[in-house]
BAVEX-110257 format. One record per residue (C-alpha): x, y, z; residue in three letters. Coordinates in steps of 0.001 Angstrom, whole numbers, plus 500000, padded with zeros to 6 digits. Layout:
BEGIN
X,Y,Z,ala;
...
END
This chain:
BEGIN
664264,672610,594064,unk;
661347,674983,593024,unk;
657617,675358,593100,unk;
657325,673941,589276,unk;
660778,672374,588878,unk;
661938,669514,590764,unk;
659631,670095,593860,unk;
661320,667961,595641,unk;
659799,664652,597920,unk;
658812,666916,600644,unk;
654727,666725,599777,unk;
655086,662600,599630,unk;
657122,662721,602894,unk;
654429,664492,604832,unk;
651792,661932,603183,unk;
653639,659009,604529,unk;
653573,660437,608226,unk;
650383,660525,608308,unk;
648270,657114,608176,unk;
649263,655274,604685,unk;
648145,652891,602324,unk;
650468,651653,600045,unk;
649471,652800,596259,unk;
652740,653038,594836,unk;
651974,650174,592524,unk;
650736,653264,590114,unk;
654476,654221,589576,unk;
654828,650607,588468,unk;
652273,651202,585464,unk;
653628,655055,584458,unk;
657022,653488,584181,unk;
655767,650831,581228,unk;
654640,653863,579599,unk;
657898,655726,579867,unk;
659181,656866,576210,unk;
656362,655037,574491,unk;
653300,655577,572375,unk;
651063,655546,575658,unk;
653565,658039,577652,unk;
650830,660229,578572,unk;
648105,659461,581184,unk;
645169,660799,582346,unk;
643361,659410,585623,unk;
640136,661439,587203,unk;
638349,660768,590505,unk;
636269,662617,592474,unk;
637422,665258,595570,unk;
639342,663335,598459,unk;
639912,660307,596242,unk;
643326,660459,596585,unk;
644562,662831,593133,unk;
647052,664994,594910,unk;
648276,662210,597041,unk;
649480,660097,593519,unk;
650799,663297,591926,unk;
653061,663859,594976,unk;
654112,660840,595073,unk;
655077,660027,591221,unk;
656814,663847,591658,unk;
659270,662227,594744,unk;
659798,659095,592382,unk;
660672,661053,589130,unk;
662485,664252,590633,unk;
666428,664354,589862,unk;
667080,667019,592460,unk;
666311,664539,595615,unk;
667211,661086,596859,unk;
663915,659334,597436,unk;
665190,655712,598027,unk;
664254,655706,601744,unk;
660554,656930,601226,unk;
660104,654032,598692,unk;
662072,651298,600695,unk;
659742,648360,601617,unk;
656287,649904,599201,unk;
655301,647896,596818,unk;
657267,649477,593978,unk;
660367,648281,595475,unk;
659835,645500,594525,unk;
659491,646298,590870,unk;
661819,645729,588210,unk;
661463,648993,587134,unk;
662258,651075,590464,unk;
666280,651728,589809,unk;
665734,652239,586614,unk;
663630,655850,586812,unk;
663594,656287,590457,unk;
665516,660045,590940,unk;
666276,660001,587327,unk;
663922,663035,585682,unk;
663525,666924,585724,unk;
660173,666828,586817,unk;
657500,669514,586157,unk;
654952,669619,588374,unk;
651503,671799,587980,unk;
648516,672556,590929,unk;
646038,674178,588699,unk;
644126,674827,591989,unk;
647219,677105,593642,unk;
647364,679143,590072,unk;
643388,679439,590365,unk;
643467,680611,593802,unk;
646516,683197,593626,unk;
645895,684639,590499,unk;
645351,688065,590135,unk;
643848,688022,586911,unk;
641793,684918,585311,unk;
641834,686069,582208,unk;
645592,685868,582391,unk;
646541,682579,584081,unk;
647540,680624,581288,unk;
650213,683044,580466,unk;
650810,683378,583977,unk;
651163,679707,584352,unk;
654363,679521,581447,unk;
655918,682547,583078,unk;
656048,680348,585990,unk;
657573,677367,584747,unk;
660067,679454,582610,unk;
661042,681828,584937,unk;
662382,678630,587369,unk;
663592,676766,583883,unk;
665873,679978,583115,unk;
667359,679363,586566,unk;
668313,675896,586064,unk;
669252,676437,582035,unk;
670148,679747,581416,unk;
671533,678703,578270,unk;
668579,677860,576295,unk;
666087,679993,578017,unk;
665458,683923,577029,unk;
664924,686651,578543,unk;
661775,687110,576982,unk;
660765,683195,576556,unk;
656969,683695,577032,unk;
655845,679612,575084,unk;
656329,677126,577697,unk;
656184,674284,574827,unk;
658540,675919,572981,unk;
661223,676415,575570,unk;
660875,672489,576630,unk;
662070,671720,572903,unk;
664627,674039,572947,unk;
666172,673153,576485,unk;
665715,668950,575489,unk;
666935,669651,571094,unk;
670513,670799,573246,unk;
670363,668700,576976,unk;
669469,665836,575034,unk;
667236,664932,578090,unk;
663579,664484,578779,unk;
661185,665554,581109,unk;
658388,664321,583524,unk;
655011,666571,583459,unk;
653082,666215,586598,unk;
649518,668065,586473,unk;
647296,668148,589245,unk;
643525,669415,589118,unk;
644442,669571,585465,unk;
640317,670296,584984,unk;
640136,673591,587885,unk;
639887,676580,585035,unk;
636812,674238,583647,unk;
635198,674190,586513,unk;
636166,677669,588418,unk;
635754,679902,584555,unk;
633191,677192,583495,unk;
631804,679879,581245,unk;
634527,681152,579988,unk;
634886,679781,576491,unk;
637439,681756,575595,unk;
639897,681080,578581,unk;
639454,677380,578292,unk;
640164,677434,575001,unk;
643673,679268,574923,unk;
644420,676515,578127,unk;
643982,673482,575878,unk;
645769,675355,573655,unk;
648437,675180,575738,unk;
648119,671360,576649,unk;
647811,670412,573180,unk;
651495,672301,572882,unk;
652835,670582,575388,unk;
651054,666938,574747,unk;
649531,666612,570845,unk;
652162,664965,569521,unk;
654635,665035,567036,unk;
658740,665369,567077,unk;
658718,667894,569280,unk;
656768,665507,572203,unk;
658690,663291,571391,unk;
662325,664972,572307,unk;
660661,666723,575180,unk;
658473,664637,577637,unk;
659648,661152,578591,unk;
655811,660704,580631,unk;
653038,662774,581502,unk;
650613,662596,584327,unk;
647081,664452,584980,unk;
644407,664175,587292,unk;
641762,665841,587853,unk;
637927,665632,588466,unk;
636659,665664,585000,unk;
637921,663811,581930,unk;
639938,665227,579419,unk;
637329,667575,577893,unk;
635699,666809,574489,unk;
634428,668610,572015,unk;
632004,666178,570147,unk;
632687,663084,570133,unk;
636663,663659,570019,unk;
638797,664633,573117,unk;
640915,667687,573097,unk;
643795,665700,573742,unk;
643730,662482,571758,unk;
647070,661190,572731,unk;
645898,660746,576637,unk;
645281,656745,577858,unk;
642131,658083,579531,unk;
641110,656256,583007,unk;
638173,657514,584453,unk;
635253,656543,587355,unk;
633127,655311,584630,unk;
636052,653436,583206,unk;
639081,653032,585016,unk;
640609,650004,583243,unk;
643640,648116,584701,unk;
643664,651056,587575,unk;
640785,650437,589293,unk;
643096,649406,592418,unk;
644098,653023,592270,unk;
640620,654219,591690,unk;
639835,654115,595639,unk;
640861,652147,598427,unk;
640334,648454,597867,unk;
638321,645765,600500,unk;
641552,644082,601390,unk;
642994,647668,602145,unk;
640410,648737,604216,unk;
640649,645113,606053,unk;
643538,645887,606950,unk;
642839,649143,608463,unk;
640154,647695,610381,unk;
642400,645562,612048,unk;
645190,647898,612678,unk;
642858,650460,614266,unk;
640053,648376,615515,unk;
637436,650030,613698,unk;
634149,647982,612950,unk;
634191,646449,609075,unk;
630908,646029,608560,unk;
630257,649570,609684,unk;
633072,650905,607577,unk;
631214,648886,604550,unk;
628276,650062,604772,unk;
629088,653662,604901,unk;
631391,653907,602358,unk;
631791,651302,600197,unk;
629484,651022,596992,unk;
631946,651939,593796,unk;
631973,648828,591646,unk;
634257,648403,588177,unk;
634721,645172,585995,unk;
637421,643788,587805,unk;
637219,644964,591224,unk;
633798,645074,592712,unk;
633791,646619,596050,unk;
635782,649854,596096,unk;
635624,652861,598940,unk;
636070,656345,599077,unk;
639160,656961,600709,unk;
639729,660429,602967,unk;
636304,659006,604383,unk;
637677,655927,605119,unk;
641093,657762,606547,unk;
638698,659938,608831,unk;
636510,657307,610390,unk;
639827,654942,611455,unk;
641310,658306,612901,unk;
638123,659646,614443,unk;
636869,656130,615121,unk;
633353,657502,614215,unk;
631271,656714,611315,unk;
629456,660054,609591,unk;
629083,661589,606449,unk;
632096,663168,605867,unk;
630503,663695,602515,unk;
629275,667206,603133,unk;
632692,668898,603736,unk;
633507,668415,599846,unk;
633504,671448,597898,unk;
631025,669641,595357,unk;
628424,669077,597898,unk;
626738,672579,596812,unk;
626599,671907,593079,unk;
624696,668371,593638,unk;
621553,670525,594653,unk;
621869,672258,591538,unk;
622349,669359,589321,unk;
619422,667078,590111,unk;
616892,670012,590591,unk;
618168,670170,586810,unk;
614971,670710,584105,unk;
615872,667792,581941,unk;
613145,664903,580981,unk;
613523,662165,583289,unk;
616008,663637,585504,unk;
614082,663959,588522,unk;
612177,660642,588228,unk;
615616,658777,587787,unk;
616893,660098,590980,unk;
613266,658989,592846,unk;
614220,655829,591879,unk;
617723,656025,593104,unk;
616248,657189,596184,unk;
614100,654312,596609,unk;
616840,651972,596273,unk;
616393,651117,591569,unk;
619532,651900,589666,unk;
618614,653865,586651,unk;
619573,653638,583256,unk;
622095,655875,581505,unk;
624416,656479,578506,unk;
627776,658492,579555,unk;
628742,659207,575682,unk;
627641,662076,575030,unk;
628695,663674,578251,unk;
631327,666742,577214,unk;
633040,666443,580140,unk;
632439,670260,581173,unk;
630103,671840,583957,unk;
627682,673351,581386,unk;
627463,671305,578131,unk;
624058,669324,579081,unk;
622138,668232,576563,unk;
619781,665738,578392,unk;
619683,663696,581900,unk;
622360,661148,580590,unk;
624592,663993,580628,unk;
624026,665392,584169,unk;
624036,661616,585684,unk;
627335,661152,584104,unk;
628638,664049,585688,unk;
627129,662767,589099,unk;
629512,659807,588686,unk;
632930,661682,587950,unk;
631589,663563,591231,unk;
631458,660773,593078,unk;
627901,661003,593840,unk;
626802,658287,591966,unk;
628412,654434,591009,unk;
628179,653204,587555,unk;
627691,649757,586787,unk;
629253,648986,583053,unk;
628083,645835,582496,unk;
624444,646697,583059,unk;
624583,650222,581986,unk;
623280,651852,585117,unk;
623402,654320,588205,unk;
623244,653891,592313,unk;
623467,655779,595215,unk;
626622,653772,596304,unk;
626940,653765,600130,unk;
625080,655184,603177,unk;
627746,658423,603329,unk;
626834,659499,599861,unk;
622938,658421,600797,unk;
623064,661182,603319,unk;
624641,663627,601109,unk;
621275,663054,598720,unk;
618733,663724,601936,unk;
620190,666607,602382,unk;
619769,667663,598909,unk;
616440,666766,598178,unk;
615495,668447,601895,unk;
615020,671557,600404,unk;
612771,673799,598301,unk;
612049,672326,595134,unk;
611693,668531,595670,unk;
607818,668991,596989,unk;
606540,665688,599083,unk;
609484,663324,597897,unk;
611608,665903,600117,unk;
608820,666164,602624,unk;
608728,662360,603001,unk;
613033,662038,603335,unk;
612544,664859,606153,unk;
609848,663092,607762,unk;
611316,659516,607508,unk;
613036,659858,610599,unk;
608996,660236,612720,unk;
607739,657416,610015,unk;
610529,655368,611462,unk;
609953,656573,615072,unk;
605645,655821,614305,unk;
606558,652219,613455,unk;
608460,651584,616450,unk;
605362,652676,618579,unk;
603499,650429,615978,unk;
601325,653371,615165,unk;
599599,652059,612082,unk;
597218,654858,611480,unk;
600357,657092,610952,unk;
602389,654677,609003,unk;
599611,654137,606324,unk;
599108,657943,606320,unk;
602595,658436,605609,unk;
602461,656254,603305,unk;
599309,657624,601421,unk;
601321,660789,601419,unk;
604163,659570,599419,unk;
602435,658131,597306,unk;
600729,661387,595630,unk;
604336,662275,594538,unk;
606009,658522,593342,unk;
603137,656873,591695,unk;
603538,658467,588123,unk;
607145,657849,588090,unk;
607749,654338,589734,unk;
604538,653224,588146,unk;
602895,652097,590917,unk;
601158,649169,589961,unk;
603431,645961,591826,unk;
604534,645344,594787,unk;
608000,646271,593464,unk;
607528,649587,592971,unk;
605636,649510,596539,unk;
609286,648439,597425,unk;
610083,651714,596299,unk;
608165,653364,597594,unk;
608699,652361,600863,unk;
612314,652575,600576,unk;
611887,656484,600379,unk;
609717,656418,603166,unk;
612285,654986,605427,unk;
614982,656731,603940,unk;
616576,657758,606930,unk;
616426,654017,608502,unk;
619484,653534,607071,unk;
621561,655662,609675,unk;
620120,652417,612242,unk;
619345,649897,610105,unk;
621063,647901,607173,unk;
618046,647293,604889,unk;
617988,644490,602588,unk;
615358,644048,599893,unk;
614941,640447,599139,unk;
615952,638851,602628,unk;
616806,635341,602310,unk;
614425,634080,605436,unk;
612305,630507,606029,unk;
611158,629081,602949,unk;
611780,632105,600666,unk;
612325,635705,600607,unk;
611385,638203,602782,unk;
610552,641666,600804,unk;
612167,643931,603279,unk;
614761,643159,606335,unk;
615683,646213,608982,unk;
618832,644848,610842,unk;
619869,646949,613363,unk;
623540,648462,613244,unk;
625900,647304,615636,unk;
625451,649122,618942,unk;
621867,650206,617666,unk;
619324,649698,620463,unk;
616263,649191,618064,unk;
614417,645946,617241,unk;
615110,644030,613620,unk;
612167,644939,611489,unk;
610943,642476,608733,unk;
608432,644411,606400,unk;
606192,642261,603501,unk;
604875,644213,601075,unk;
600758,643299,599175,unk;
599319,644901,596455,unk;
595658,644620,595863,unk;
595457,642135,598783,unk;
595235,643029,602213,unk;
598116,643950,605363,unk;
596934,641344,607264,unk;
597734,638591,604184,unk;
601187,640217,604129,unk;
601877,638679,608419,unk;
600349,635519,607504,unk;
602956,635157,604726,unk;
605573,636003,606816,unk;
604582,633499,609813,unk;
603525,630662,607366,unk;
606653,630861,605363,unk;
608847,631934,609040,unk;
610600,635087,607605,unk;
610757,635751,611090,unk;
613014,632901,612308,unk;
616356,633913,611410,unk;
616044,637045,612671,unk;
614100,636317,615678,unk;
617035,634266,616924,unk;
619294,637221,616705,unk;
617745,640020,618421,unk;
615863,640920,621365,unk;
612763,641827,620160,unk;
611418,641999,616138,unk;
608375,643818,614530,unk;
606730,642375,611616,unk;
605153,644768,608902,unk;
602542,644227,606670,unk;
601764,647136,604276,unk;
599416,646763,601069,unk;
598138,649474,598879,unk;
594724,648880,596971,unk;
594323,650219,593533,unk;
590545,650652,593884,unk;
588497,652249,591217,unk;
588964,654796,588782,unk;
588769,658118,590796,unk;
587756,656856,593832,unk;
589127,658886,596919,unk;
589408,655741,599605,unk;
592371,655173,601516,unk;
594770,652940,599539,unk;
597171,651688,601979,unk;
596772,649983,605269,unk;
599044,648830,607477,unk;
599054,646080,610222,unk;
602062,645599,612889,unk;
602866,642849,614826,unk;
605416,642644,617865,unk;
607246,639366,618710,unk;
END
């Protein structure tokens, strides 16, 4: 065993002490692609979403040097036709781009210093076909396979690190895909040398244009992970079951984390989240701890048309509209907003709806992690009114109207050019911002089926939240005291008067009034049942 060469099944061992969910289903698909035309794969997720945990585990399936039967025994690819057939059966080569980032001496030299690696431990194992002075790490893979007559497995993790830790370095990242495209473009030499190939990393393989560096790579991505969504995340039936085991609170564990959403699979969660609120047994933004966290700051304060208003409407509860294609897949390549809400969603930051072609804040974790970025300099009232949410909330309670309609007002002066704030949907909006930080008590539902029709806003308190159930109705151009004679008339109040102790019923409306006239606009009216 080595650090590059058959690393053994130690790292998957350790995983499966620990609390585990079964994902060894992914072996199941890399082994259809063994010694075929789709032999190489590609698979990026964000931080914590489980990359180093599937590279560990494909490296104790693959690696010759061990006898990995036991770890595998009862997992879901045991059950596969394919398990004997490749299970211990490769020289496996396995890759941390992070560990070469971190230890290097030198950046400018870690691509060599990553072949000297690998060849130095090859030389060991086949000091007949390696030289003393070997320094092409694709070229000693052809010459050990032309005479063994065997293959190998290539197993990269954080395949994407030098493009993000030397993401200005032009020159670096070219001589590393450089060295991939050795390795992985193709050709009789691929061919006799690599039986399958695994990456993952944050990013997607990196393009340049409209063409990927690496054109041979089945690409699965957040945007698009194809038949591996399963794999993406952890799946509802997963988490249910973790729930169960642990008694943890589903609902709970729902709303804070789940939100991810592909063709096939529509509710998927971030994992290590997940993982840390069934061992902690506490729900929290776990978000924050993520090495990313620091960059999201930078990337929506980013000066690109329609940037900022598309994440005010995010904030306010709208998807936005977006086009990933022309996203390079680097950390400096932006050419418009498209490109840095693209990013947002190989971060993790942000869910992407195919089908409809759009963006969302997915869950009340990640929700969090956007307060906190838009709490700082930079973000003017709309960052004002997230930090002072929290005494909005606490003014409704006391059923403060004065305040409310103030705070309101003072929104306003920052969202109306960008949400167009002309209906009561956009007042909806609005609003949401407001009460941004409501969602930490409250699960808050736009559109509440209630009565004989919809309520605009519900508040339903968390479990073990000791607030009342809030239902707000929102006017435009009417009056607040219209919007509680809706909601008694058509009993919006009924379902959730039966559930909890006490409920407040809001009615907000904001009047347009005249072309530069200076009156108050919004007005507010709260009643307590």
């Amino acid at each position: 065993m080595g650090l590059y060469l058959n690393p053994g099944n130690g790292g998957f061992q350790t995983i499966l002490n620990g609390i585990y969910v079964d994902k060894t289903g992914l072996i199941g698909y890399v082994n259809q692609t063994i010694d075929t035309p789709q032999k190489l794969t590609s698979f990026s997720r964000p931080r914590r979403f489980g990359k180093s945990f599937a590279a560990k585990m494909l490296c104790a399936y693959y690696d010759k040097s061990c006898d990995s039967r036991s770890l595998f025994e009862g997992l879901e690819i045991s059950g596969k036709d394919s398990f004997d057939k490749y299970l211990n059966k490769y020289d496996v080569i396995y890759l941390d781009i992070t560990w070469f980032v971190s230890v290097t001496e030198d950046m400018d030299h870690i691509v060599q210093d990553i072949q000297t690696s690998v060849i130095s431990e090859l030389r060991e194992k086949f000091p007949d076909y390696v030289r003393a002075g070997d320094r092409s790490l694709p070229r000693v893979l052809a010459n050990i396979c032309g005479n063994t007559k065997e293959k190998f497995v290539i197993i990269i993790d954080e395949w994407d690190a030098l493009f993000r830790e030397a993401k200005n370095d032009a020159a670096l990242q070219k001589e590393y895909v450089q060295l991939l495209r050795g390795l992985f473009k193709g050709g009789v030499a691929t061919d006799e040398t690599i039986a399958a190939a695994y990456m993952t990393g944050i990013l997607p393989i990196k393009k340049y244009g409209t063409e990927s560096a690496l054109t041979d790579f089945m690409e699965f991505t957040m945007a698009d992970p194809l038949i591996l969504s399963r794999y993406a995340g952890f799946t509802e039936t997963e988490v249910t079951a973790l729930c169960d085991r642990f008694g943890v609170d589903f609902d709970e564990m729902k709303q804070w984390y789940d939100g991810y959403s592909f063709d096939d699979l529509k509710s998927v969660y971030s994992p290590s989240s997940v993982m840390k609120a069934v061992q902690f047994h506490r729900f929290k933004n776990y978000w924050t701890q993520t090495e990313t966290f620091e960059s999201l700051k930078e990337y929506i304060s980013m000066d690109y048309d329609g940037l900022r208003n598309a994440v005010i409407e995010m904030l306010g509860g709208r998807p936005t509209a977006i086009r990933i294609s022309t996203f390079q897949n680097d950390l400096v390549s932006f050419r418009n907003r498209n490109d840095v809400l693209t990013l947002l969603i190989h971060l993790g930051y942000l869910a992407y709806d195919s089908e409809k072609r759009e963006v969302y804040i997915p869950n009340l974790e990640v929700a969090e992690a956007f307060e906190d970025a838009v709490s700082n300099e930079g973000w003017g009232i709309v960052g004002r009114a997230v930090a002072d949410s929290e005494r909005l909330l606490e003014a409704t309670l006391r059923e403060d109207e004065n305040t409310v309609a103030e705070a309101l007002e003072a929104i306003h002066e920052s969202v109306a050019s960008v949400l167009q704030y002309n209906n009561e949907a956009s007042l909806s909006c609005a609003i949401t911002i407001a009460y941004y930080t409501a969602k930490r008590y409250y699960s808050i539902v736009r559109e509440f089926p209630a009565g004989k029709g919809f309520a605009d806003l519900a508040f339903i308190p968390r479990k073990g939240v000791e607030k009342p159930a809030m239902i707000v109705e929102l006017k435009y151009d009417m009056d607040a005291d219209t919007a509680i004679r809706q909601i008694h008339d058509k009993r919006y109040d009924g379902v959730l008067k039966d559930c909890f102790g006490s409920l407040l019923l809001v009615g907000i409306n904001y009047e347009k009034g005249a072309k530069g006239e200076e009156a108050k606009r919004h007005s507010c009216v709260i009643e307590k049942i």
